[in-house]
C-alpha positions in Angstrom: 24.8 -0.7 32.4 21.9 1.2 31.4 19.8 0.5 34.2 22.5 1.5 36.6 23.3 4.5 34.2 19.0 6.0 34.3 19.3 4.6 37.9 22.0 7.1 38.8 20.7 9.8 36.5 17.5 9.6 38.2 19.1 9.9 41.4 21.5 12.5 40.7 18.2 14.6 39.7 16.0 14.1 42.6 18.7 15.6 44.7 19.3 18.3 42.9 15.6 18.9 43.5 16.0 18.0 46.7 18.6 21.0 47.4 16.6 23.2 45.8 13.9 22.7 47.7 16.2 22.9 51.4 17.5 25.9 49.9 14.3 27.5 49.2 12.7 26.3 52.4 16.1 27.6 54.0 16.1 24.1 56.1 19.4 22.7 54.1 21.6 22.7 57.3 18.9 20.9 59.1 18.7 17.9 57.2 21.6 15.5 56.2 23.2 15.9 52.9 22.2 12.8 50.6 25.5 12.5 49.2 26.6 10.7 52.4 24.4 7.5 51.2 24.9 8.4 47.6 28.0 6.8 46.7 27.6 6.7 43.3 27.0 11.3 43.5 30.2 12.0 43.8 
């Protein structure tokens, strides 16, 4: 459980920073959203 838990923690915080950065960079609409292959984001 607790590598799954950091595993999905980790996750969960590289694509926050990962929207961040579309946002900032304004190209959010151009690339996929990860949730699609994240099942475990939503």
């Amino acid at each position: 459980m607790g590598e799954l838990t950091l595993g999905s923690w980790l996750f969960g915080l590289g694509s926050e920073l990962d929207r961040r950065r579309r946002r900032a960079s304004g190209t959010g609409s151009a690339a996929p959203p990860p949730e699609g292959r994240s099942p475990a984001a939503g």
